[in-house]
KEKOLNU-262031 format. One record per residue (C-alpha): residue number from 0; x, y, z. Coordinates in pm, whole numbers, m for minus. Example, Ala and Ser with C-alpha at 12.3 -4.5 7.8 and 13.67 -1.06 7.14 Angstrom:
REM residues 2
VOBA  pos      c1      c2      c3
VOBA    0    1230    m450     780
VOBA    1    1367    m106     714
//
This chain:
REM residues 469
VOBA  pos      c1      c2      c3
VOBA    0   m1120   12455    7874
VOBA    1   m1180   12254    8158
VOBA    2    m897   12025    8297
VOBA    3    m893   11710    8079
VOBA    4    m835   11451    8408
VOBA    5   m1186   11565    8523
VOBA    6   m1455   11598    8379
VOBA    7   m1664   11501    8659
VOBA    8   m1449   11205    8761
VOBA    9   m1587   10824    8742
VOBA   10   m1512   10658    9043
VOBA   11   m1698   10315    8998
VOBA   12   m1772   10157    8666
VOBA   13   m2169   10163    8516
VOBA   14   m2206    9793    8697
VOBA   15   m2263    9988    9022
VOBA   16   m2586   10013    8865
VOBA   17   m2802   10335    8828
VOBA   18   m2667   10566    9144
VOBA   19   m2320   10485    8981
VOBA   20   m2127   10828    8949
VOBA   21   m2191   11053    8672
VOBA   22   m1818   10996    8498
VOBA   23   m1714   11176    8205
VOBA   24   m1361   11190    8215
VOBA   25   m1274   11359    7873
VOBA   26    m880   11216    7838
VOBA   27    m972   10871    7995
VOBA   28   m1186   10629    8194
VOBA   29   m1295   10357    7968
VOBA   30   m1506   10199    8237
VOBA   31   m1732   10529    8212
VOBA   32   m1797   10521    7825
VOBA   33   m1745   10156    7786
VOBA   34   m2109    9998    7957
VOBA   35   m2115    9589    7996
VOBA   36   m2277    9408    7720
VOBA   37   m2598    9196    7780
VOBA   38   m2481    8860    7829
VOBA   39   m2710    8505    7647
VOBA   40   m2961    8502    7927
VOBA   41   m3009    8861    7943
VOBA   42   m3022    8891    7536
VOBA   43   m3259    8578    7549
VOBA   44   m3542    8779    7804
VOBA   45   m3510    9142    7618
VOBA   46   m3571    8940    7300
VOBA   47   m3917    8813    7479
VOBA   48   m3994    9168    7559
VOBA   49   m3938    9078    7919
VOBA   50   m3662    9227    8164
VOBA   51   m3542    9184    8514
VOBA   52   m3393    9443    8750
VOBA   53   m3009    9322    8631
VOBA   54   m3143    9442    8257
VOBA   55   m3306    9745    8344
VOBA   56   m2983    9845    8530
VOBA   57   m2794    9741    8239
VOBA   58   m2995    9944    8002
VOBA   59   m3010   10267    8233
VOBA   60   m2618   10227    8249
VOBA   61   m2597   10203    7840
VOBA   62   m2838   10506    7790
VOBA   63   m2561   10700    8065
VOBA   64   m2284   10612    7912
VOBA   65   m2406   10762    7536
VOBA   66   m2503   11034    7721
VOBA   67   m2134   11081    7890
VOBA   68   m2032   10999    7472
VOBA   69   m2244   11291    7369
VOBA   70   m2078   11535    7646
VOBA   71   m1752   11448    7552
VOBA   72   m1786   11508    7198
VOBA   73   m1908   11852    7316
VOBA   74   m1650   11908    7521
VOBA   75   m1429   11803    7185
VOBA   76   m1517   12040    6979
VOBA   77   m1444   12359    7212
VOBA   78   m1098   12235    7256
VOBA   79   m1066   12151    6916
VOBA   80   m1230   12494    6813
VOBA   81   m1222   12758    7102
VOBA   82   m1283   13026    6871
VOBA   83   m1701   12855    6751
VOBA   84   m1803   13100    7032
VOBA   85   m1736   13448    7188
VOBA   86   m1449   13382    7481
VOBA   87   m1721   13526    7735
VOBA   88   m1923   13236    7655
VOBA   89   m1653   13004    7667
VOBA   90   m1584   13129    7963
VOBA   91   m1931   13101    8136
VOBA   92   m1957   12726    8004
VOBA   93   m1601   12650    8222
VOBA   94   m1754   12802    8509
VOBA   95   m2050   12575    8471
VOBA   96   m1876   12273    8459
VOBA   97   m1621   12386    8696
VOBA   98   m1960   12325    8916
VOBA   99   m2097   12021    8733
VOBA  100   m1742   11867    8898
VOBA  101   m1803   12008    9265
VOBA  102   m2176   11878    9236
VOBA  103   m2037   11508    9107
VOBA  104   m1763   11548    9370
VOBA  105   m2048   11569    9646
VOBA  106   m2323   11333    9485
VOBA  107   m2213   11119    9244
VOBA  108   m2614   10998    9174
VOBA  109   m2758   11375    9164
VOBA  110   m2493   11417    8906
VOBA  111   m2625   11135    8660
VOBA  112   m2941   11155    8723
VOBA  113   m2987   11527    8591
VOBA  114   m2741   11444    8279
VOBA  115   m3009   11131    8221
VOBA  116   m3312   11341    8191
VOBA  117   m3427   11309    7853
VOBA  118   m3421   11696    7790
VOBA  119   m3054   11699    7835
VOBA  120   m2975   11447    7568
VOBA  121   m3214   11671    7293
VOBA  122   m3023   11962    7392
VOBA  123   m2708   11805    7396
VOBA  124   m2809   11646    7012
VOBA  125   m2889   12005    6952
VOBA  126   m2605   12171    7049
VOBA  127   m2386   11919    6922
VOBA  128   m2553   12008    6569
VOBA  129   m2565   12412    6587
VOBA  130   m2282   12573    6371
VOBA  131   m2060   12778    6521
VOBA  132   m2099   13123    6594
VOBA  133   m2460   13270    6753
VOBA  134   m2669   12942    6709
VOBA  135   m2386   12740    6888
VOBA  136   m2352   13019    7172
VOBA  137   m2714   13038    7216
VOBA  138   m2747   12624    7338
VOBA  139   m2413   12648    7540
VOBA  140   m2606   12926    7758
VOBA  141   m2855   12620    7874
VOBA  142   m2561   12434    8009
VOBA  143   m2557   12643    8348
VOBA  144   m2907   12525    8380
VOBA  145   m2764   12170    8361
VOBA  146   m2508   12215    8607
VOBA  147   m2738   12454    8811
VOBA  148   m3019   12134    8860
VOBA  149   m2786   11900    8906
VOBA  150   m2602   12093    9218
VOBA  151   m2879   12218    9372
VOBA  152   m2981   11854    9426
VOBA  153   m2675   11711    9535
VOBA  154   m2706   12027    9812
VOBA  155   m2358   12208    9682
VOBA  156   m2311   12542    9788
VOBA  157   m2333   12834    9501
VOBA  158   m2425   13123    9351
VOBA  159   m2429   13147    8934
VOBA  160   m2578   13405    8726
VOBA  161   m2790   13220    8475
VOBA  162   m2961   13359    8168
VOBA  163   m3294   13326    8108
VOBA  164   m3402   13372    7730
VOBA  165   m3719   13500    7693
VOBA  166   m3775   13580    8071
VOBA  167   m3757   13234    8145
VOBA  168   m3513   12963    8333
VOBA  169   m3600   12628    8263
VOBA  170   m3415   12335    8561
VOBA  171   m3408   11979    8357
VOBA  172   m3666   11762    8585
VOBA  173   m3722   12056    8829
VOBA  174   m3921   12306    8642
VOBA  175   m3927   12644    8516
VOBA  176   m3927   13030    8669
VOBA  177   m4092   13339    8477
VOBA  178   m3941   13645    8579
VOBA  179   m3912   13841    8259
VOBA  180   m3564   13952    8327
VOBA  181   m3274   13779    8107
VOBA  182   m3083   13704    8361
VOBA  183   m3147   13551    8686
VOBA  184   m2916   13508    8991
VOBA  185   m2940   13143    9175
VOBA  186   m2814   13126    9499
VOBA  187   m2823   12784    9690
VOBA  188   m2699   12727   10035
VOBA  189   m2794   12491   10311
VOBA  190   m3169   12324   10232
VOBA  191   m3279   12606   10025
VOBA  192   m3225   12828    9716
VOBA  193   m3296   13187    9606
VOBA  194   m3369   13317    9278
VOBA  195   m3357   13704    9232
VOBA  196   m3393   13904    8905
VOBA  197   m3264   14290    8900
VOBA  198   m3206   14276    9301
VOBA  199   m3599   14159    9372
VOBA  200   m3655   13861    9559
VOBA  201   m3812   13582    9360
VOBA  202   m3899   13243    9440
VOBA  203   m3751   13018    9685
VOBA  204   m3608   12619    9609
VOBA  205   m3671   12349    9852
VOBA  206   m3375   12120    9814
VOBA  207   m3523   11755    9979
VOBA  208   m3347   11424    9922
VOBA  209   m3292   11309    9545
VOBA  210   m3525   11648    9416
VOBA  211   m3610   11966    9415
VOBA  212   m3944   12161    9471
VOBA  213   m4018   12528    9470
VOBA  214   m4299   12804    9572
VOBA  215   m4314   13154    9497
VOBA  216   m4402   13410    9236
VOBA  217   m4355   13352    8872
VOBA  218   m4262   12953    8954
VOBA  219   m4397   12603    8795
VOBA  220   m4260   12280    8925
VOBA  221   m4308   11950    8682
VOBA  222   m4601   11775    8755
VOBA  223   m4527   11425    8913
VOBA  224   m4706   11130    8732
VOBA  225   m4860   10965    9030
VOBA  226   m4685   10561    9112
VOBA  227   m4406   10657    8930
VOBA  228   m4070   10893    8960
VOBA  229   m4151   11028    8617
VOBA  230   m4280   11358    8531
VOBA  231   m4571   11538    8296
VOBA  232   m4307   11807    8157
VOBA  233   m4482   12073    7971
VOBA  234   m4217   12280    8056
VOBA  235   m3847   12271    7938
VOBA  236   m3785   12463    7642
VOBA  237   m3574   12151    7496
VOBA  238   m3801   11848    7620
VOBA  239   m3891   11811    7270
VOBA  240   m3720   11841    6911
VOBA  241   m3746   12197    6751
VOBA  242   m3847   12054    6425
VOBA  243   m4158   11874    6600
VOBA  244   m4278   11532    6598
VOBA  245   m4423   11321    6318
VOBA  246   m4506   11364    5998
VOBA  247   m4743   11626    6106
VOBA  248   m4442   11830    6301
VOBA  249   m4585   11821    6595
VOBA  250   m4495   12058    6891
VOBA  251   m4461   12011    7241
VOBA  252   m4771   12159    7430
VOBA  253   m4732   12386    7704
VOBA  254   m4954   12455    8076
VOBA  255   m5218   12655    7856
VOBA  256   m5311   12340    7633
VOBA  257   m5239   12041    7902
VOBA  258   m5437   12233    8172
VOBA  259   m5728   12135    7985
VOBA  260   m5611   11741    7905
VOBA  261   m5716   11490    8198
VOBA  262   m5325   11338    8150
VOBA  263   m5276   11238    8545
VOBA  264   m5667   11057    8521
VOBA  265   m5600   10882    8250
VOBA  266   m5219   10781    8352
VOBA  267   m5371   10662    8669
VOBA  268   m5615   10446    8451
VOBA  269   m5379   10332    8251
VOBA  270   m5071   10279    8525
VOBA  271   m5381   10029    8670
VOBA  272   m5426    9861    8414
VOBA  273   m5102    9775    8359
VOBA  274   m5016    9700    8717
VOBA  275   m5314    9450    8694
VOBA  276   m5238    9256    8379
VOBA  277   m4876    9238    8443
VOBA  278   m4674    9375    8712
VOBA  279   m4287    9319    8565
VOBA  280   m4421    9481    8304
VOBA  281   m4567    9798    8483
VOBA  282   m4217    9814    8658
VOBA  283   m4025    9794    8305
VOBA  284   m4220   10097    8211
VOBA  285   m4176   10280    8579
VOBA  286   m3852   10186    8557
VOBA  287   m3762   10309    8266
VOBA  288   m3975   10612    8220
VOBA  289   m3864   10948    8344
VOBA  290   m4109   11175    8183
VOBA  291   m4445   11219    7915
VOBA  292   m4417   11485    7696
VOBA  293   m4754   11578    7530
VOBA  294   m4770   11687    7195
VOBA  295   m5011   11972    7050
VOBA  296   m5292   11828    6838
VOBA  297   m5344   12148    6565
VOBA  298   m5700   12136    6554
VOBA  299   m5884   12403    6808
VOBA  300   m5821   12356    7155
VOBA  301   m5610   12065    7116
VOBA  302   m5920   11790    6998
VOBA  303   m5951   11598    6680
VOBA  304   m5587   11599    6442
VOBA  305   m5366   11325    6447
VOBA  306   m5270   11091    6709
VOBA  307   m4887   11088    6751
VOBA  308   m4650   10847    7005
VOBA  309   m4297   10899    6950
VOBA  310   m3961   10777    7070
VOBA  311   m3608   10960    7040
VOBA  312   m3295   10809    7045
VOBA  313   m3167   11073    7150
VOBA  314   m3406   11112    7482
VOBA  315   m3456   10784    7616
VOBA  316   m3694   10725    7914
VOBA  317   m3910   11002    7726
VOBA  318   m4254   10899    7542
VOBA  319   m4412   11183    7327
VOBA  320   m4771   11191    7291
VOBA  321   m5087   11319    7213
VOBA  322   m5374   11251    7479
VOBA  323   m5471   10937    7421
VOBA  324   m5846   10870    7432
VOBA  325   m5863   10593    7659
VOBA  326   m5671   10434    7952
VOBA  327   m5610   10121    7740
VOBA  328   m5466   10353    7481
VOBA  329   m5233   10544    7710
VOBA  330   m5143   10165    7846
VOBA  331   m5036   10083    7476
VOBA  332   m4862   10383    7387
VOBA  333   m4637   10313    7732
VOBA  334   m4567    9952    7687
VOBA  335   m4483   10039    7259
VOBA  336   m4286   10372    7341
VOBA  337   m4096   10188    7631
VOBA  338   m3977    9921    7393
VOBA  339   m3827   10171    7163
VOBA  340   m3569   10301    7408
VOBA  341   m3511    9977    7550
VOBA  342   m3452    9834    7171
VOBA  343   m3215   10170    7062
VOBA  344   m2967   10106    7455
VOBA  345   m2942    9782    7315
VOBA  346   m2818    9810    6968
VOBA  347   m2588   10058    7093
VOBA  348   m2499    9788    7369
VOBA  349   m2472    9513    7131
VOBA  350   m2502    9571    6716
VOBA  351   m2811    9379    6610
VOBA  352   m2770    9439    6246
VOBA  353   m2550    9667    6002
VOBA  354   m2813    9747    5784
VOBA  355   m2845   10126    5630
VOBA  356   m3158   10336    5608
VOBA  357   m3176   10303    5182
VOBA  358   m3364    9916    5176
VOBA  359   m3692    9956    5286
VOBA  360   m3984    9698    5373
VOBA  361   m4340    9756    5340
VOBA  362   m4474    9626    5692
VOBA  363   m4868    9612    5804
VOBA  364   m4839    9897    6063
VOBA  365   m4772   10164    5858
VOBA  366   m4831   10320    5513
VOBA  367   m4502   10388    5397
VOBA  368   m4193   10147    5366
VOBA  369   m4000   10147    5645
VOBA  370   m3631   10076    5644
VOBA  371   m3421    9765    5798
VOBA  372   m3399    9918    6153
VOBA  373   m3762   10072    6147
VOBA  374   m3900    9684    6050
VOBA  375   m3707    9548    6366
VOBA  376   m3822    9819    6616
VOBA  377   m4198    9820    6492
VOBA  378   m4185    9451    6478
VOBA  379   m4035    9440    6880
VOBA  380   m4295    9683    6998
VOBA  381   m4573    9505    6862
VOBA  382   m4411    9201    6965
VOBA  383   m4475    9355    7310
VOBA  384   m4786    9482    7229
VOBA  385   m4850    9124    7195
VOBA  386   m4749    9001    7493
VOBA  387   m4953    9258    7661
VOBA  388   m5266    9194    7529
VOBA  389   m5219    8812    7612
VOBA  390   m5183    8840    7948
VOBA  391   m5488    9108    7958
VOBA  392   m5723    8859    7794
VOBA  393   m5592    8530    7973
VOBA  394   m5567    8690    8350
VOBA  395   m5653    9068    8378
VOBA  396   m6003    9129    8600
VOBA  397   m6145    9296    8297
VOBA  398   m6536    9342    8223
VOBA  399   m6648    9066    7924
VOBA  400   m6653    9390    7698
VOBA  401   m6261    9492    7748
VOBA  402   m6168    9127    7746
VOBA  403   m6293    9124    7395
VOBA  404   m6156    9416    7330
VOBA  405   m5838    9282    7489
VOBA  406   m5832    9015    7228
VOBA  407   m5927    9175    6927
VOBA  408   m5605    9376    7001
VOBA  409   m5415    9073    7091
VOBA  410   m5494    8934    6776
VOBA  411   m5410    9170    6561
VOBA  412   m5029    9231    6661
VOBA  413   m4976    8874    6660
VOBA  414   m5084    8898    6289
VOBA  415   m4874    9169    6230
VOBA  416   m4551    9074    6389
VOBA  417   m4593    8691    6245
VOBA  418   m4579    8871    5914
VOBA  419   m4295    9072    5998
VOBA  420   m4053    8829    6129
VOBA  421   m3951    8628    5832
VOBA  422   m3795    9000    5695
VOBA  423   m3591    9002    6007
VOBA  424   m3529    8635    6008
VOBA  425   m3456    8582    5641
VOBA  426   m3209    8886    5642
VOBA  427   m2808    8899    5586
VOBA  428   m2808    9218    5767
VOBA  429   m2874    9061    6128
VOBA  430   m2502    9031    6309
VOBA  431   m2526    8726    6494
VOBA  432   m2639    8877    6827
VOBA  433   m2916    9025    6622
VOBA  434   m2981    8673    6470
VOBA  435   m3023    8520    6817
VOBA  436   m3220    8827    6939
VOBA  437   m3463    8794    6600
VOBA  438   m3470    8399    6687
VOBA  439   m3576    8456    7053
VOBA  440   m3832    8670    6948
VOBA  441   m4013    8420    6671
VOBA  442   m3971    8162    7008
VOBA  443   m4149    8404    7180
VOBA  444   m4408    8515    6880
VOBA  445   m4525    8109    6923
VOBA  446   m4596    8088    7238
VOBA  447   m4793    8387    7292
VOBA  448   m4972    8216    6956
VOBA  449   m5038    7887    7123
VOBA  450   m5165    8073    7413
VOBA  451   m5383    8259    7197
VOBA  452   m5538    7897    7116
VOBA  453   m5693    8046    6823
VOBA  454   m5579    8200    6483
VOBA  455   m5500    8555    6481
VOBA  456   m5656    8687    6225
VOBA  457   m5758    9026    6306
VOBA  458   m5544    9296    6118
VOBA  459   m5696    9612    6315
VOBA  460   m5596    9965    6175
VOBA  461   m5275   10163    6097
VOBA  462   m5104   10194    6459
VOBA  463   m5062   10561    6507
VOBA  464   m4713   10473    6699
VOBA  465   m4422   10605    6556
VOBA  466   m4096   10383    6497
VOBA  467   m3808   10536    6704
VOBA  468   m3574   10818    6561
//
């Protein structure tokens, strides 16, 4: 197993803010696993659906540090059970990290940065889950791909072997190579990398500052969402749960259906609009954000079926979505989703309640009761939804048609959230952070009322969001 002193090594604690080093240490390093806790005035703005640049940082440092939680538990269970996989395997994972640690060693940032991409965390969820034998040895072979992305962009020297399942190697926030050959050789020195399958050349990798591009035969980089440093990924083979998403098990769409989906018009649209009816709030979601995945739609060519936004707590800084069918949509689905990862760093920052999933609540946003924790995220993201749709209506240079428009869906989530709140508010399941955070938001819930200067009284429809999971 690898050496328990390093495993990459944290230097600096999580307040050096996001290019803090990656830091794992599996037999110590509290400062690594332990994050800072949101202190009154920082508790008091998240609860208004606002944040500054100190609480993004402290929420990109809480979502790290579970992720560094997750790794170690990994890392756990091969000690604790060395014979769950075949020793070659075992022995192909310590080579991996045997890199991770020169990569952190030589860029600390590159390091946590590629173990923060949201398809990391639903492969490490998976993994973690997978019994032991084939299933378990199968999602320990992505882990070179891990440690693979995250050298070749802190510009360490190597060459790895990597399989490729399928005929295909998938980079987390890089992209993806089709060679058709199960295992492909990576070899990275100086500013660029070459891939080769059964001794042919194959495509080259552009290492440039903080990413990685690529050009050649049988390659697909990630689409960049313009403004932003997120991504479009159609691409990684774990950027979405296996089981799918939403009640109608959606799966993640690949090039063949998005090709066809105007996703980078419609983000620019939306990006926009947000940028023009509140800025902070643009940034939050830029901030935040490091990739869309779109989901399938099962009807023909991916039009009509269900409209599905999802958030996992397991891949923060990822929103899942079908195409939404208008910029405004897309700007609602980004401002809901982003309040779902911001709301699950939290809790694990700071307990806001110790309720369990068996009491449920019937709330106005959805059909079925939903349970303690699904009441308070709903009720926050509409809460922001809220806020949003204030500011759009009060300020935003919109045409007299989307200002109505802008109101009518103003309206409505203030009517839903201000019949929400007294569950949260009347609760004994709140711990007293959660009380304060619940308080701050029925403060906030009044004001966005008074600047309504009217009664909401629209309910609108069923939001097609889905709660976090």
């Amino acid at each position: 197993m690898p050496d328990r002193t390093a495993v990459p090594s944290q230097r600096s604690g999580p307040a050096a803010g996001p290019g803090a080093p990656a830091g794992a240490r599996h037999g110590g390093a509290p400062d690594a696993l332990s994050p800072r806790h949101p202190g009154p005035a920082a508790l008091a703005r998240l609860a208004r659906t606002r944040s500054g640049p100190g609480d993004l940082r402290l929420l990109l440092d809480g979502a790290h540090s579970r992720r560094l939680v997750l790794l170690k538990s990994l890392l756990t269970r091969l000690e604790r059970r060395p014979g769950a996989v075949p020793g070659p395997v075992l022995e192909r994972f310590e080579a991996h990290w045997r890199l991770l640690e020169r990569a952190e060693a030589r860029d600390p940032r590159a390091v946590r940065d590629t173990l923060g991409y949201p398809s990391v965390g639903t492969w490490l969820t998976r993994t973690l889950t997978a019994p032991d034998g084939d299933a378990l040895a199968h999602c320990l072979e992505h882990f070179g791909s891990v440690a693979a992305a995250a050298a070749l962009r802190s510009g360490e020297r190597f060459t790895l072997d990597l399989p490729a399942p399928g005929g295909r190697l998938a980079l987390p926030g890089t992209g993806l190579v089709e060679s058709g050959d199960p295992t492909l050789r990576l070899t990275a020195h100086g500013r660029t990398a070459h891939l080769t399958a059964g001794g042919r050349a194959g495509p080259v990798l552009l290492r440039l500052p903080g990413r990685t591009s690529g050009a050649g035969t049988g390659w697909r980089g990630l689409a960049r969402l313009p403004g932003s440093g997120a991504f479009l990924d159609d691409l990684d083979p774990y950027r979405a749960p296996a089981e799918g998403v939403g009640s109608a098990a959606l799966l993640a769409a690949g090039p063949d259906r998005t090709a066809d989906e105007p996703w980078t018009r419609r983000w620019r649209a939306a990006l926009a609009l947000l940028r023009a009816t509140d800025r902070a709030r643009a940034a939050e979601v830029t901030g935040l954000l490091r990739c869309v995945v779109p989901l399938a739609r099962p009807a023909p060519h991916g039009r009509g079926g269900p409209k599905v936004s999802a958030t996992f707590r397991a891949a923060p800084g990822a929103v899942f979505a079908t195409l939404p069918d208008s910029a405004a949509d897309l700007a609602e689905v980004l401002v809901h989703e982003t309040q779902h990862s911001k709301l699950s760093v939290l809790h694990d920052l700071l307990p806001l309640h110790e309720a369990g999933p068996r009491e449920v609540y019937r709330v106005a946003w959805r059909p079925d009761p939903r349970p303690f924790a699904g009441v308070l995220q709903g009720t926050y993201a509409h809460l922001a939804l809220a806020d949003f749709w204030t500011r759009a209506a009060l300020r935003a240079p919109l045409a007299p048609g989307a200002r109505r428009g802008a109101r009518t869906r103003r309206d409505s989530y203030l009517r839903q959230v201000a019949e929400a709140l007294p569950l949260l508010l009347e609760s004994a399941e709140l711990t007293e952070a959660g009380r304060q955070f619940a308080t701050g938001m029925d403060r906030h819930l009044a004001a966005l009322t008074r600047a309504a200067g009217e009664r909401a009284t629209a309910f609108g429809a069923m939001s097609p969001f889905g709660d976090v999971r």
